[in-house]
Backbone bond lengths (Angstrom), bond angles and torsions (degrees), N, CA, C in turn:
res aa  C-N    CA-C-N  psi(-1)  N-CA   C-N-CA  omega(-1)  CA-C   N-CA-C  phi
1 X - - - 1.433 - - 1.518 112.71 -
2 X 1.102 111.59 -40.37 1.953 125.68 177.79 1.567 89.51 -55.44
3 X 1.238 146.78 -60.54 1.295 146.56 -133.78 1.814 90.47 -87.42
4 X 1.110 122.60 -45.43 1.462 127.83 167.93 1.603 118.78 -64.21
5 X 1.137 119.06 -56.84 1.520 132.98 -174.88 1.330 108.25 -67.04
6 X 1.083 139.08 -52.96 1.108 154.84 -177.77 1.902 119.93 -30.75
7 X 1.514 91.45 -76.44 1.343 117.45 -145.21 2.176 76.16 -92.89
8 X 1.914 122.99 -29.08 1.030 99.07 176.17 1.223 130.12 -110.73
9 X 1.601 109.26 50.82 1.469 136.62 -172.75 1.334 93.78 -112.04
10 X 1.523 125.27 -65.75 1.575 140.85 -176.22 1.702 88.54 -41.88
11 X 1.270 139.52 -84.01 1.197 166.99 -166.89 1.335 105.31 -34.31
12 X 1.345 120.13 -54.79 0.870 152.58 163.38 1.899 114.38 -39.80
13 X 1.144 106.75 -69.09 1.293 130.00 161.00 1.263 136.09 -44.35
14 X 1.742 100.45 -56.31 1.303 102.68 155.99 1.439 136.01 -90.25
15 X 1.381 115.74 -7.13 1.312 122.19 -164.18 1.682 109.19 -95.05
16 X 1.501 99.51 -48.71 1.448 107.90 -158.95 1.638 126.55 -100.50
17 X 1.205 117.59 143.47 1.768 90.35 -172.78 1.256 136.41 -67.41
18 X 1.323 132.63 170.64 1.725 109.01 -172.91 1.351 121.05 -76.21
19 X 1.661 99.69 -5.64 1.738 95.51 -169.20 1.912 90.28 -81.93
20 X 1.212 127.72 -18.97 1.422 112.26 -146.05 1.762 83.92 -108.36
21 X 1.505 131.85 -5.68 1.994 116.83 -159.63 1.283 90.30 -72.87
22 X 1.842 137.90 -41.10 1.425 110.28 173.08 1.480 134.67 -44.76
23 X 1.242 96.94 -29.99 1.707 117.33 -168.75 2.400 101.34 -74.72
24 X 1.474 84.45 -44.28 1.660 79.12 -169.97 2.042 114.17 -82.52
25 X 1.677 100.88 -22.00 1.761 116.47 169.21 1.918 89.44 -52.74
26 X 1.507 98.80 -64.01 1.277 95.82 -170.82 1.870 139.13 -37.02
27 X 1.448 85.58 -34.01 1.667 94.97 -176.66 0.984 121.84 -79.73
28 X 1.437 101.14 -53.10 1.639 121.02 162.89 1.345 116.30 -29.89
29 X 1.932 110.94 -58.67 1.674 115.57 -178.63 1.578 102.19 -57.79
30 X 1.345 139.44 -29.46 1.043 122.33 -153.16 1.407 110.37 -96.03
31 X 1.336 122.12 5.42 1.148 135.39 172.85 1.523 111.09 -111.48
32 X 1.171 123.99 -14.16 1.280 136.66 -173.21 1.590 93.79 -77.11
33 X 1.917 106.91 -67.81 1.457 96.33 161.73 1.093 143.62 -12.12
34 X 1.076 96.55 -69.24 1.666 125.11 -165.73 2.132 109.54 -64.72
35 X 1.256 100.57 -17.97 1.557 107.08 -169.90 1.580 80.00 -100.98
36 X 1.475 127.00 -56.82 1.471 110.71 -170.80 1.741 120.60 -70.26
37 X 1.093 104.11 0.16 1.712 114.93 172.60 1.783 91.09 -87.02
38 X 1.237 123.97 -58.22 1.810 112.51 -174.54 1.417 97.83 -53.44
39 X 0.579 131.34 -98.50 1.608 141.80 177.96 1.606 94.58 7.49
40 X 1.526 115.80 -82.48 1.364 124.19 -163.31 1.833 98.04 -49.14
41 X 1.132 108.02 -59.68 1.901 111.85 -175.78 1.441 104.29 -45.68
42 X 1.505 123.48 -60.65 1.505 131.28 164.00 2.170 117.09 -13.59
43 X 1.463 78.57 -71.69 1.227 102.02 -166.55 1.845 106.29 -61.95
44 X 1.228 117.77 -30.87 1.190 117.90 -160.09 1.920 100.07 -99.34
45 X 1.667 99.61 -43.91 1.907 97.34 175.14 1.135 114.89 -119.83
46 X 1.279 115.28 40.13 1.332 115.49 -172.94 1.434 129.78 61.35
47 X 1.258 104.94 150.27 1.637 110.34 -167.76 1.379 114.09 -91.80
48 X 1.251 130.00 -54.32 1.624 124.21 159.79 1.715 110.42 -94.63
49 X 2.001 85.67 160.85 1.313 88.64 176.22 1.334 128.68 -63.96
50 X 1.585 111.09 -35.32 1.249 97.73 172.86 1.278 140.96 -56.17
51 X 1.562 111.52 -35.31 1.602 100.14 152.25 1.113 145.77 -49.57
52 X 1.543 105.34 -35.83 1.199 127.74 153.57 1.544 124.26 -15.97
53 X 1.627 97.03 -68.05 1.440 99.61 -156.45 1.266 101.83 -80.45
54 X 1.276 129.81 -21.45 1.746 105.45 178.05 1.553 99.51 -73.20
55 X 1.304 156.94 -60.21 1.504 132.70 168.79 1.450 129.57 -19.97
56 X 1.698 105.91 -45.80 1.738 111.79 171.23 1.263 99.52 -45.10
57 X 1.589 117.68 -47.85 1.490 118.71 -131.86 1.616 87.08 -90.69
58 X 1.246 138.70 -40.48 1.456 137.04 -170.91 1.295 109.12 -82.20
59 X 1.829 127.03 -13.24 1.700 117.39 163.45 1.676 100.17 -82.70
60 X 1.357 124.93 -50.36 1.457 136.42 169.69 1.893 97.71 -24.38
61 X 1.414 127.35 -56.18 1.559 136.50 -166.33 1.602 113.19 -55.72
62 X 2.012 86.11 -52.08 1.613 107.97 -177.07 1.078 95.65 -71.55
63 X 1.230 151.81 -44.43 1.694 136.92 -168.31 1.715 101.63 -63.19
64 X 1.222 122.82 -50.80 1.056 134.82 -168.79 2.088 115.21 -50.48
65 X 1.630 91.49 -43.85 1.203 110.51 -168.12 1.832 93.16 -69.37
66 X 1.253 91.69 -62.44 2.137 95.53 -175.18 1.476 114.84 -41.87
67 X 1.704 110.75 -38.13 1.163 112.20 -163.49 2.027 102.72 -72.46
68 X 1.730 101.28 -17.30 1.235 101.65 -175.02 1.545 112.11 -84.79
69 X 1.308 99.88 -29.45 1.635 98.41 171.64 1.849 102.93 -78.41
70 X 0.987 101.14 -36.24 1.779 71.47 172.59 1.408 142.06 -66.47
71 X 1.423 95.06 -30.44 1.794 109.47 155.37 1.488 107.04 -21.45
72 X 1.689 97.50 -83.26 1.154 125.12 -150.65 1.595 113.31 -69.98
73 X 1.584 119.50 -18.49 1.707 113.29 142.84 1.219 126.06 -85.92
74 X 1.544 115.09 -21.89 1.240 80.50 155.19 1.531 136.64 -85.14
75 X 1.383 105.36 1.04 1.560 101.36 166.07 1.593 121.10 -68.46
76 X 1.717 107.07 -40.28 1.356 113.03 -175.24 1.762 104.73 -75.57
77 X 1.164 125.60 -0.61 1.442 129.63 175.83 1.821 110.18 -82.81
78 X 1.293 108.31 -39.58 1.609 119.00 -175.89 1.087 105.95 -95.45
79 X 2.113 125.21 6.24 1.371 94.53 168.01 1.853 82.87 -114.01
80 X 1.478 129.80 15.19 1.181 135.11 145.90 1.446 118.42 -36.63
81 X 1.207 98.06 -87.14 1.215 137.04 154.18 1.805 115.49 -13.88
82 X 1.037 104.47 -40.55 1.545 109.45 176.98 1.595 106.13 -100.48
83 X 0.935 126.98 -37.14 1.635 141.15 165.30 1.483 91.87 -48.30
84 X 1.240 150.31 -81.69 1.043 159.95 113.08 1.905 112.76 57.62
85 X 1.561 82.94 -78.00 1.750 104.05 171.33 1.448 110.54 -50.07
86 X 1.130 102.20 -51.75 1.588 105.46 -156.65 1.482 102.70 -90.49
87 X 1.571 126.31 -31.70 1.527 87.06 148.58 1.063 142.96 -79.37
88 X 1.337 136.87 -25.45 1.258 136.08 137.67 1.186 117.93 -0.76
89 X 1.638 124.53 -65.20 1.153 137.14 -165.71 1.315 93.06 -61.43
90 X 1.573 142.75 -59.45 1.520 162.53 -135.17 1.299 90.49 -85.50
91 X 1.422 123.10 -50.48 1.754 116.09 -167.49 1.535 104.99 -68.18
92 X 1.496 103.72 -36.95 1.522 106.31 -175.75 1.618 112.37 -66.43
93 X 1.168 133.76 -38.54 1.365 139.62 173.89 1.614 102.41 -67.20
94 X 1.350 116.64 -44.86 1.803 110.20 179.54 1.557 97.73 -71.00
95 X 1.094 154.56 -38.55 1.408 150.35 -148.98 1.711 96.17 -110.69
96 X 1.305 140.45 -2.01 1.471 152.46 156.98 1.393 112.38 -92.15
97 X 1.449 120.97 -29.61 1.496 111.51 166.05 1.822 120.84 -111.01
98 X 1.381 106.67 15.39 1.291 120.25 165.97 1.476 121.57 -103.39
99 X 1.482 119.49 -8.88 1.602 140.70 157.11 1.214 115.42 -79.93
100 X 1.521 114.22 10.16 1.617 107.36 164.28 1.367 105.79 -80.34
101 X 1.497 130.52 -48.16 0.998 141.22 -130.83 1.738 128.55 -7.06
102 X 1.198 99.44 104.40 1.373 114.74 169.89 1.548 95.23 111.94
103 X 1.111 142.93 -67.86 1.353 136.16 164.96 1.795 105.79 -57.76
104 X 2.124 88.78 156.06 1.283 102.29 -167.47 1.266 101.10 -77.91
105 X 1.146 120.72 121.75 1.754 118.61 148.59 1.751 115.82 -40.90
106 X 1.234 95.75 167.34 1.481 114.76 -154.00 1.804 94.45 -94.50
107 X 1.214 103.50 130.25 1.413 101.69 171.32 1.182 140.24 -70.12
108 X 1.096 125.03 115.52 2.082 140.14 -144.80 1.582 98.17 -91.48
109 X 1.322 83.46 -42.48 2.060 89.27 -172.04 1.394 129.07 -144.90
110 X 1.228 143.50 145.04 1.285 133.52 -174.75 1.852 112.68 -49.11
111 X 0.975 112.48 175.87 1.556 107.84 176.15 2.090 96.12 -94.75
112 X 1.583 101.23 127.79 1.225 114.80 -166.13 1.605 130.36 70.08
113 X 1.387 99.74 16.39 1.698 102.99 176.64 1.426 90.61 -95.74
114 X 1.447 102.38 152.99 1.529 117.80 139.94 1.302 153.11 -21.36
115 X 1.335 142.29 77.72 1.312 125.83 -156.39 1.604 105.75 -69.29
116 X 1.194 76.05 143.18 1.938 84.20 164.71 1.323 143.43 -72.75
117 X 1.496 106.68 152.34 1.388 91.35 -173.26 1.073 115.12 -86.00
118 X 1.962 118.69 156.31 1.184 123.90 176.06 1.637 119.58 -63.93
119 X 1.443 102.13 135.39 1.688 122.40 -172.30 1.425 96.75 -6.44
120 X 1.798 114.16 -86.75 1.371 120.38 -158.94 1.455 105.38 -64.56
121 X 1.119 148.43 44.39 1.390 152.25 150.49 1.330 96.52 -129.85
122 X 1.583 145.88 -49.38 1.082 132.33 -172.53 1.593 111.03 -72.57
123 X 1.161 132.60 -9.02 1.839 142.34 176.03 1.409 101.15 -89.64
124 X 1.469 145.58 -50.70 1.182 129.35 127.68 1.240 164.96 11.39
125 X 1.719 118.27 -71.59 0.852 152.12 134.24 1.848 84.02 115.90
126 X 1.141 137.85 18.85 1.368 128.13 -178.90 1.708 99.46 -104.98
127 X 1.228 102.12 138.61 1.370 126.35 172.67 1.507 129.33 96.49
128 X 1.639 101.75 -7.34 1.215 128.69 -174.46 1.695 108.45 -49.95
129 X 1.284 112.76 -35.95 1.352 131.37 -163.22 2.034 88.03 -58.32
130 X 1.549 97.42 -48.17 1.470 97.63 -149.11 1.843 98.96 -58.85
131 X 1.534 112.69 -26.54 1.283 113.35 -172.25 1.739 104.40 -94.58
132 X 0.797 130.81 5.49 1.427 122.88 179.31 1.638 108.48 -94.63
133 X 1.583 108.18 -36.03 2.173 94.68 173.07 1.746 92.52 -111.32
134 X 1.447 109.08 50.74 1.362 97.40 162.42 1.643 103.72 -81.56
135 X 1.442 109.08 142.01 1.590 94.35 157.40 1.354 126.54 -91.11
136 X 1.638 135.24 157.37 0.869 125.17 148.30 1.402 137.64 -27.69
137 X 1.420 100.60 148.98 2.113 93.02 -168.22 1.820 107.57 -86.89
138 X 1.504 112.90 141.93 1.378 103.99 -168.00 1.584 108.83 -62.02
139 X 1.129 101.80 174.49 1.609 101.29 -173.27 1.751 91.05 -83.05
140 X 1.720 90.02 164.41 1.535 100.04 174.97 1.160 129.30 -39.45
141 X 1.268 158.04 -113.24 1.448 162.39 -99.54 1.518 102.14 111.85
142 X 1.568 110.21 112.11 1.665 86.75 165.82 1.050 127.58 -57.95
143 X 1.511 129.33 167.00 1.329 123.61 178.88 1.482 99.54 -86.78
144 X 1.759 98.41 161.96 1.476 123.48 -168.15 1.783 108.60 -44.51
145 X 1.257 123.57 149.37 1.443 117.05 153.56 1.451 118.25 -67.54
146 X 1.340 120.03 151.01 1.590 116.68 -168.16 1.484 104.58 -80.58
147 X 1.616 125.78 157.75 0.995 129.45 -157.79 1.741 101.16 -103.61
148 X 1.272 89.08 135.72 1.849 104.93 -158.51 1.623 89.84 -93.01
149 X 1.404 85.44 118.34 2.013 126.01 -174.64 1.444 96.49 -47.89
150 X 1.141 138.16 125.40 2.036 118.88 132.18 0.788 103.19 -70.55
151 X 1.389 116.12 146.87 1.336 142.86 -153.80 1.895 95.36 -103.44
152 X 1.283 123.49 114.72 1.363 115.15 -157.29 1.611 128.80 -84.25
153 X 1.698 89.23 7.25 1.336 118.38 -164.94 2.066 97.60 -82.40
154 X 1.249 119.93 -32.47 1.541 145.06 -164.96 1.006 93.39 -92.53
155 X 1.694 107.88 129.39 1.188 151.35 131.97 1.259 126.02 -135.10
């Protein structure tokens, strides 16, 4: 700016009349602007296109890449989402045959069939697969043998 201002202040001073040095500071600044605005745009997106375009081309990659990871949660979200259903569905059948208490609940399914799928997967028709080679759940574990007393009378 010194190398500009300088030498067209003197010039300025001596050359031009006083009614008109606002008028010639003025023109000058507005071109002065105008070179320190290229510069700043330069500096910040580059100055030719060709540089340019390999940056286009490496945000162009990254868009590409995000848009691929978003696919792919939202795919792993809707099979969430269905994981989701079906336990839902499972808590609701365990918490419907645990409100009997003491009387038998009502029989849901043959012994070794398939449970069904819950409504909004069975209207669908997605997930059905997972309940059709489900197996039946193994039977319990007997319960423990009872624990044999010492007799408190022995020593």
């Amino acid at each position: 700016g010194v190398l500009l201002w300088a030498p067209l202040q003197t010039a300025n001073f001596w050359f031009v009349p006083v009614g008109l040095q606002p008028l010639a500071v003025n023109i000058v600044n507005v071109f002065w602007k105008g070179f320190l605005s290229l510069l700043n745009h330069r500096r910040d997106y580059g100055g030719d296109s060709a540089k340019a375009a390999p940056a286009e081309h490496a945000v162009r990659q990254r868009e590409a890449q995000q848009r691929l990871q978003v696919e792919e949660l939202e795919l792993e979200l809707a099979s969430q989402r269905k994981v989701i259903l079906r336990l839902t569905h499972e808590l609701e059948l365990c918490e419907s045959q645990s409100s009997f208490q003491g009387r038998q609940p009502p029989r849901i399914r043959a012994a070794g069939a398939a449970p069904a799928p819950p409504p909004e997967l069975a209207a669908s028709g997605e997930g059905a697969d997972e309940y059709q080679h489900e197996k039946p759940p193994p039977a319990p574990p007997p319960p423990p043998p009872p624990l044999a007393c010492a007799s408190s009378g022995a020593s």
